[in-house]
Each structure stands twice: as C-alpha cells, then as structure tokens.
PQR file with spaces between the fields and no chain letter, atoms N, CA, C, O and H, PARSE charges and radii, in Angstrom:
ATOM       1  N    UNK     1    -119.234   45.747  184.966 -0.4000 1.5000
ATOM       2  CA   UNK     1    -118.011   46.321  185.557 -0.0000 2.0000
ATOM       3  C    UNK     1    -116.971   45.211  185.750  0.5500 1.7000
ATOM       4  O    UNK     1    -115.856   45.366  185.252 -0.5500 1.4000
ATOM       5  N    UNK     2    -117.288   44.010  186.499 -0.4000 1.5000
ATOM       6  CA   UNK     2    -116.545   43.066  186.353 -0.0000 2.0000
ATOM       7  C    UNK     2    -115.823   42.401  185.083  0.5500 1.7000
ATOM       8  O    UNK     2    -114.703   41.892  185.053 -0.5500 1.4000
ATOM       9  H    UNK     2    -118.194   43.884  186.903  0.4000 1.0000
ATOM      10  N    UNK     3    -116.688   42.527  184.115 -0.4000 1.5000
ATOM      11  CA   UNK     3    -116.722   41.854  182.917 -0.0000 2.0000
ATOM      12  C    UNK     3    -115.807   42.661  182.346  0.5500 1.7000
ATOM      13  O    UNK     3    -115.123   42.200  181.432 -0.5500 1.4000
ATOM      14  H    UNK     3    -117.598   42.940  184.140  0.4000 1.0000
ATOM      15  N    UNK     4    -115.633   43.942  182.754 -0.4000 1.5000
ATOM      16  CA   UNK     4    -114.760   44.926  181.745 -0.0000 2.0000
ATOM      17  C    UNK     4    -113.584   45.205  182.510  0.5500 1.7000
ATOM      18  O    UNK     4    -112.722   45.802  181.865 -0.5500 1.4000
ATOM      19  H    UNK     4    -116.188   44.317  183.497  0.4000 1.0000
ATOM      20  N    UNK     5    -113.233   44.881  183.988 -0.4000 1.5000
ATOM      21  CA   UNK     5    -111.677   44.853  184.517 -0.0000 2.0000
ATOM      22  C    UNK     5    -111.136   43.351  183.878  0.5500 1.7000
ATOM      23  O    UNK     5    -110.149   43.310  183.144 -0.5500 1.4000
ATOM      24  H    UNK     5    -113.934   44.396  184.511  0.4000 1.0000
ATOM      25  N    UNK     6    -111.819   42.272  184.207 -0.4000 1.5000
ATOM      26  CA   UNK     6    -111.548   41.347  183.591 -0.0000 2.0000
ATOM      27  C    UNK     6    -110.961   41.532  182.314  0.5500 1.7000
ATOM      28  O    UNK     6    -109.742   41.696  182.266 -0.5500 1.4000
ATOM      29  H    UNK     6    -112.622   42.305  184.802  0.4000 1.0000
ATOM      30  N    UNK     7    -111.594   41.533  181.332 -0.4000 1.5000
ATOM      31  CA   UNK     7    -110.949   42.090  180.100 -0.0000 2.0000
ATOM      32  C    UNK     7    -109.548   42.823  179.840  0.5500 1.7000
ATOM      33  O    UNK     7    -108.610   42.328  179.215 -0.5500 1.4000
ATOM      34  H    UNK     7    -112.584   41.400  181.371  0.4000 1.0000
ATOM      35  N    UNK     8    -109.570   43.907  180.346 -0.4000 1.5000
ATOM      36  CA   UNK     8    -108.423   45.095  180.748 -0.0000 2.0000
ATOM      37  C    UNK     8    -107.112   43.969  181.527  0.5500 1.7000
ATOM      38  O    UNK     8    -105.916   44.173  181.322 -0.5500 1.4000
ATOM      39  H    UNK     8    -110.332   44.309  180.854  0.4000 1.0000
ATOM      40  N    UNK     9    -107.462   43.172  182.136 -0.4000 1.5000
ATOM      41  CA   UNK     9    -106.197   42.310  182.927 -0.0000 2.0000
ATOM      42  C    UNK     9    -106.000   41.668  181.953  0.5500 1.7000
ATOM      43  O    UNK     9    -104.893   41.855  181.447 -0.5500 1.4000
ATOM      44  H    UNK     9    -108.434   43.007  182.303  0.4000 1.0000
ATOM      45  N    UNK    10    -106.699   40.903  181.425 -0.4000 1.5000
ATOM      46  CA   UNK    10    -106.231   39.866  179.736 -0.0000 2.0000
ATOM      47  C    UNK    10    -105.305   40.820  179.031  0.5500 1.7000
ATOM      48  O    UNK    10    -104.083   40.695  178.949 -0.5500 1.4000
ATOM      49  H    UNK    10    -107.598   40.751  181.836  0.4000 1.0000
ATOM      50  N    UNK    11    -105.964   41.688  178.586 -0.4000 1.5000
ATOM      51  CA   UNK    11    -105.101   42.309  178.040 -0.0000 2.0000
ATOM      52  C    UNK    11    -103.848   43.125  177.850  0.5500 1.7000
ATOM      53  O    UNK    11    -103.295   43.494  176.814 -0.5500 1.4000
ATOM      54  H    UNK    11    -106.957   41.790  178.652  0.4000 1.0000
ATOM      55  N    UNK    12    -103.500   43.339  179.299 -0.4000 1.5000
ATOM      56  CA   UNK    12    -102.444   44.209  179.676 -0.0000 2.0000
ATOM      57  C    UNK    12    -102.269   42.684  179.718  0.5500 1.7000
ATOM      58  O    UNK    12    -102.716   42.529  178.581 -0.5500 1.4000
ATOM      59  H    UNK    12    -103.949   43.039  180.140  0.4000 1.0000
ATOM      60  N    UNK    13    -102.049   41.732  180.014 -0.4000 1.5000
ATOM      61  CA   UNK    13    -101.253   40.334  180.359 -0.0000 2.0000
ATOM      62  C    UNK    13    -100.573   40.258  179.362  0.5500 1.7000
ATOM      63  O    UNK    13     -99.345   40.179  179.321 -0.5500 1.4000
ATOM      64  H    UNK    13    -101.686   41.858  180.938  0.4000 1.0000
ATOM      65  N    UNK    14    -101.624   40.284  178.118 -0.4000 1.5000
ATOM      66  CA   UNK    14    -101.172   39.812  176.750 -0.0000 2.0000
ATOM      67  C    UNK    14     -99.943   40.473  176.017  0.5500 1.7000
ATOM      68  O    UNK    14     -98.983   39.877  175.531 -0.5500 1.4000
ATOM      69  H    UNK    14    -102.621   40.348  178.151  0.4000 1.0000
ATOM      70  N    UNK    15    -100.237   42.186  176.045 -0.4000 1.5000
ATOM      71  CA   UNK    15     -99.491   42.919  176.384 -0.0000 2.0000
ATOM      72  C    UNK    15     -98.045   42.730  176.556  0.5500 1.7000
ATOM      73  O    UNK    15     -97.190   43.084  175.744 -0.5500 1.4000
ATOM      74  H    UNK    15    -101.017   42.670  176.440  0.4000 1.0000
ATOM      75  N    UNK    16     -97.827   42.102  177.756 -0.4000 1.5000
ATOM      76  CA   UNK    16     -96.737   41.939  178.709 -0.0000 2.0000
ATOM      77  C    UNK    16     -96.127   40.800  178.020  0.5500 1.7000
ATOM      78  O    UNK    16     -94.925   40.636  177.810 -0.5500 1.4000
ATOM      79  H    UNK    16     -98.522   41.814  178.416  0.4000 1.0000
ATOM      80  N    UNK    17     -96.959   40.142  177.741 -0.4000 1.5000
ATOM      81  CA   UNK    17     -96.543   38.384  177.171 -0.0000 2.0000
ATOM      82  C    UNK    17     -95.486   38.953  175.946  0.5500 1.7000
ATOM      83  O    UNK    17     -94.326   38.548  175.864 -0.5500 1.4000
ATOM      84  H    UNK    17     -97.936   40.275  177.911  0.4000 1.0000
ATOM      85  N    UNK    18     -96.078   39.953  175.014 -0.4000 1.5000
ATOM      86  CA   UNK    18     -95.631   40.085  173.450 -0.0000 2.0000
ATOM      87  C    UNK    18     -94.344   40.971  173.856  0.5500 1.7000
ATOM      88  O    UNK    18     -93.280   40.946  173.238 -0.5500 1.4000
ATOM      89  H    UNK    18     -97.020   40.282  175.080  0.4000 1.0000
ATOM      90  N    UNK    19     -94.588   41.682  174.882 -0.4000 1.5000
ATOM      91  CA   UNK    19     -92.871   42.912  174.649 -0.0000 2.0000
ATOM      92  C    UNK    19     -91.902   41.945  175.327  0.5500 1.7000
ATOM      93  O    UNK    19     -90.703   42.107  175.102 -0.5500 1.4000
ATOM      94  H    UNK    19     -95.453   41.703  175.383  0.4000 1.0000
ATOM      95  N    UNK    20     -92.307   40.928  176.157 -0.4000 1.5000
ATOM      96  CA   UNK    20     -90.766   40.288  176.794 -0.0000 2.0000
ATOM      97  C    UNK    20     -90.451   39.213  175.607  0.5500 1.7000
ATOM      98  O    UNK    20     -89.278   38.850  175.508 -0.5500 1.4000
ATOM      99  H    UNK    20     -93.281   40.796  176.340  0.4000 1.0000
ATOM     100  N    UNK    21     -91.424   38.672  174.686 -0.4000 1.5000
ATOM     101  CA   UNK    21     -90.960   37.523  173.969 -0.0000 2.0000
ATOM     102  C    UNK    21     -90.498   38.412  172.724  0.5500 1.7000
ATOM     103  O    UNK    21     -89.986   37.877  171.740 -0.5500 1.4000
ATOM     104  H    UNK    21     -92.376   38.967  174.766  0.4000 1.0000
C-alpha cells in the first residue's frame, strides 16, 4: 500500500513537472 501511494505521488509530480515546462 505504501509502495503504491508512493508511486502515484512520483507520478502525478512528474506529471506536473511536463505540463508547466
């Protein structure tokens, strides 16, 4: 369970990183 919110936050981060740049 941890292992898989973890994940989900990386990725919405990453996410976030690519639509503002």
């Amino acid at each position: 369970m941890m292992f898989y919110i973890k994940t989900a936050q990386y990725t919405a981060t990453h996410i976030n990183k690519t639509n503002i740049q």
